[in-house]
MIDOSE-1310 file (N, C-alpha, C; in nm, 2 decimals, decimal comma, always signed):
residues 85
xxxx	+1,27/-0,98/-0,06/+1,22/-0,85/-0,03/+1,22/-0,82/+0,12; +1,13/-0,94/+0,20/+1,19/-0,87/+0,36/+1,35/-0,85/+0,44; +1,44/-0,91/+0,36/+1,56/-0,91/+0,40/+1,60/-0,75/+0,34; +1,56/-0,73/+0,19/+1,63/-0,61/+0,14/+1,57/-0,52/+0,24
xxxx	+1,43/-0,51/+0,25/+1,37/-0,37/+0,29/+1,36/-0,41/+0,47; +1,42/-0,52/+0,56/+1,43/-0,55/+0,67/+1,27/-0,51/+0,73; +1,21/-0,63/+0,67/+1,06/-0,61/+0,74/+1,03/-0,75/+0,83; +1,02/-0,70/+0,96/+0,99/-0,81/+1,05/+0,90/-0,90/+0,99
xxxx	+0,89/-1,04/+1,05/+0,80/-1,15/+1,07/+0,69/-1,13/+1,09; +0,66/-1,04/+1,20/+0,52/-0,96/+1,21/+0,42/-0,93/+1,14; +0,50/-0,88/+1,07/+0,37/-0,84/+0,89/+0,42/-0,94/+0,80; +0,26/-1,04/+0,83/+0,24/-1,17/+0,76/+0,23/-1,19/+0,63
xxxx	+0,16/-1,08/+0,58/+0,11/-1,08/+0,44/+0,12/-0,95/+0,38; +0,09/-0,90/+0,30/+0,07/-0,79/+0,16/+0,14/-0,78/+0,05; +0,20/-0,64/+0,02/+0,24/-0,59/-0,09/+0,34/-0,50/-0,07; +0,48/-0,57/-0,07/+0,57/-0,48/-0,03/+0,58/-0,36/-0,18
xxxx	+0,61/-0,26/-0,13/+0,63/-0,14/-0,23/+0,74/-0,10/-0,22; +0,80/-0,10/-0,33/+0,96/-0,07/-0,41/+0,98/+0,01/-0,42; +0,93/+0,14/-0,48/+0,94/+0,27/-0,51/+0,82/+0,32/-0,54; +0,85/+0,47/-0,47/+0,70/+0,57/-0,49/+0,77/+0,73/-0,52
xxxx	+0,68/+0,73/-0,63/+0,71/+0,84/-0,72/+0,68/+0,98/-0,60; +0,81/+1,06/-0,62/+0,77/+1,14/-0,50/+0,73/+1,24/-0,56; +0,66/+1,27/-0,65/+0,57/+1,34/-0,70/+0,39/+1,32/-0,63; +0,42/+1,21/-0,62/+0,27/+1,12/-0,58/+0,21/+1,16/-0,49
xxxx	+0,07/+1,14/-0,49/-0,02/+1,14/-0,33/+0,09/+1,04/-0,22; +0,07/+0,93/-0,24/+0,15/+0,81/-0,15/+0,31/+0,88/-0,12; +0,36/+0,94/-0,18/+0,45/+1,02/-0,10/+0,48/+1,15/-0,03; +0,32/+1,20/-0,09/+0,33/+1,33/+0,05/+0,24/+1,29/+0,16
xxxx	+0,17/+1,12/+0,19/+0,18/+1,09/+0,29/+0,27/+1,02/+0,34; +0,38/+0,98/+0,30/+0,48/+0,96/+0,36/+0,50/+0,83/+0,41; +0,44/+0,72/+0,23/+0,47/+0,63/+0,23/+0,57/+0,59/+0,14; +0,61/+0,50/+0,17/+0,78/+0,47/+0,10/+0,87/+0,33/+0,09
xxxx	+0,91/+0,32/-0,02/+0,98/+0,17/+0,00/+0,97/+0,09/+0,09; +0,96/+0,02/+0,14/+0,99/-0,09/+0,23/+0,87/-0,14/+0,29; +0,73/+0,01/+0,29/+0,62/+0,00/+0,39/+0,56/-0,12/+0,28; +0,48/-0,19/+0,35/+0,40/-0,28/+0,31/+0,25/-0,27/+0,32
xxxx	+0,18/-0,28/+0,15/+0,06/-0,26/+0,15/-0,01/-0,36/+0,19; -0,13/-0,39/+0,32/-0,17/-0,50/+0,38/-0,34/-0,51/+0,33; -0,42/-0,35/+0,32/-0,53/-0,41/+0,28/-0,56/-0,26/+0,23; -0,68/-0,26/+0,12/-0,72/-0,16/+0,02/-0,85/-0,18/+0,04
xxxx	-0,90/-0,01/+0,11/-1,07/+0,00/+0,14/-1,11/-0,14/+0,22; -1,01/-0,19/+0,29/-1,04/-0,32/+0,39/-1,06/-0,44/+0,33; -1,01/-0,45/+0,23/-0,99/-0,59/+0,17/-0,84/-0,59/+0,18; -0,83/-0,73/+0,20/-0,65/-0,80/+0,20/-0,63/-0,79/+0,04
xxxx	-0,47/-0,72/+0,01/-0,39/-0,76/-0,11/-0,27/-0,86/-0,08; -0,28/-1,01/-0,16/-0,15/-1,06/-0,13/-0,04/-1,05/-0,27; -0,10/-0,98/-0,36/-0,01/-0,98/-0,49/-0,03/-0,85/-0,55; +0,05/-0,81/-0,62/+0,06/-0,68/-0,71/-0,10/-0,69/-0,80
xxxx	-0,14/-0,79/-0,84/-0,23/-0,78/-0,95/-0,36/-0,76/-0,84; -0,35/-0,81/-0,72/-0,46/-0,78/-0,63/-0,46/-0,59/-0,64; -0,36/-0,52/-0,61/-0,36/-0,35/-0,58/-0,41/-0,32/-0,73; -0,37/-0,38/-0,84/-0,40/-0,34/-0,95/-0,55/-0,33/-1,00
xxxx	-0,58/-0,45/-0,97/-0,79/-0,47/-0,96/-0,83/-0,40/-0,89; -0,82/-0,39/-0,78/-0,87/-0,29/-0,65/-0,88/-0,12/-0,71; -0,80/-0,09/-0,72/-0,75/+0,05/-0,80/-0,86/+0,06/-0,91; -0,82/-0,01/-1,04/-0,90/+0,00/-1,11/-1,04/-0,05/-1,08
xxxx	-1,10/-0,13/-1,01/-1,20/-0,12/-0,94/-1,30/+0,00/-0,86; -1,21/+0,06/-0,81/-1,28/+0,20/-0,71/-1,22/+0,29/-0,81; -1,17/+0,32/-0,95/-1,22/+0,43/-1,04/-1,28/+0,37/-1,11; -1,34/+0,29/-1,16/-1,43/+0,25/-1,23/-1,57/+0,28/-1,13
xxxx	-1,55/+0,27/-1,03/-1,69/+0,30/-0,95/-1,70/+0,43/-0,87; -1,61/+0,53/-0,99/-1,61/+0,68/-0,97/-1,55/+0,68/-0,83; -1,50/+0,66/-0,79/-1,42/+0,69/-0,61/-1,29/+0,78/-0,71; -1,26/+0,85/-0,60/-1,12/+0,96/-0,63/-1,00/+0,98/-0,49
xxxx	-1,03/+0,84/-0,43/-0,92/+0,79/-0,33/-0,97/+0,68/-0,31; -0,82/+0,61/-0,24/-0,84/+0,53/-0,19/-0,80/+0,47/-0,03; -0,87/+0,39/+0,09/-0,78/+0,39/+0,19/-0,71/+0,27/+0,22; -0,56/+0,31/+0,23/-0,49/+0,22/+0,22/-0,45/+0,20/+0,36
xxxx	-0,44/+0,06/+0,40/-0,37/+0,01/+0,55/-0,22/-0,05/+0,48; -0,14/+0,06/+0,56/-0,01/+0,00/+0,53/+0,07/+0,01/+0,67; +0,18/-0,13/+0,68/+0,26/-0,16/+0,78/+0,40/-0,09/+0,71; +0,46/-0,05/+0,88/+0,60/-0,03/+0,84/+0,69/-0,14/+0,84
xxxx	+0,83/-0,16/+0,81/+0,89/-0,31/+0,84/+0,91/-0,31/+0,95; +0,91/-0,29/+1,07/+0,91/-0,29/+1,17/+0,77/-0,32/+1,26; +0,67/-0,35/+1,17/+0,56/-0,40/+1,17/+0,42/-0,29/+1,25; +0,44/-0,19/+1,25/+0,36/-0,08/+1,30/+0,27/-0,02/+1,16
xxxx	+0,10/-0,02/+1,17/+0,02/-0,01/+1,06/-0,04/+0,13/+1,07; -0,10/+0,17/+0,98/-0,15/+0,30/+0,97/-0,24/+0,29/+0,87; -0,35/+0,39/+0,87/-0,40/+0,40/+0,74/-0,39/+0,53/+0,61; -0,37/+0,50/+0,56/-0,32/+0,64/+0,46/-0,42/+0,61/+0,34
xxxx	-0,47/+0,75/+0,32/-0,59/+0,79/+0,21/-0,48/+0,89/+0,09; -0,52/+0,79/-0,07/-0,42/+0,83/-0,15/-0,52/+0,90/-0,25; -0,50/+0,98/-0,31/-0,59/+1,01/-0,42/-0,58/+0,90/-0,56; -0,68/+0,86/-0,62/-0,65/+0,84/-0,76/-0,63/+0,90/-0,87
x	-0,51/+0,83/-0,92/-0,47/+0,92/-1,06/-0,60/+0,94/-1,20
């Protein structure tokens, strides 16, 4: 994956993301393939099944977003607030 989506060395860990439905909240903030999800409401995800707990974790405890720290491959981070479906 860091070769496909050319993501520096720099971003050590997370969740790279393959596609986002551009229908979605995450794409009208203008996240997108290649960006890498690093931590959810400030916990570290190092696996798909981590984003998936998390998520259903903060709707289960009635939240209606969530904020996500995500790197570009080029290794520059941001935080982006997504709604839950």
């Amino acid at each position: 994956m860091r070769q496909k989506f050319a993501i520096k060395n720099s971003v050590a860990s997370g969740v790279v993301i393959t596609n986002v439905d551009p229908e979605s909240s995450a794409a009208e903030k203008h996240v997108e393939a290649g960006d890498v999800i690093v931590e959810i409401n400030q916990e570290p995800v190092k696996e798909p099944a981590d984003i998936a707990k998390k998520i259903e974790a903060l709707k289960s405890g009635g939240k209606k977003s969530a904020l996500l720290l995500v790197a570009n491959g080029q290794g520059e981070v941001r935080f982006v607030a997504i709604g839950l479906p």
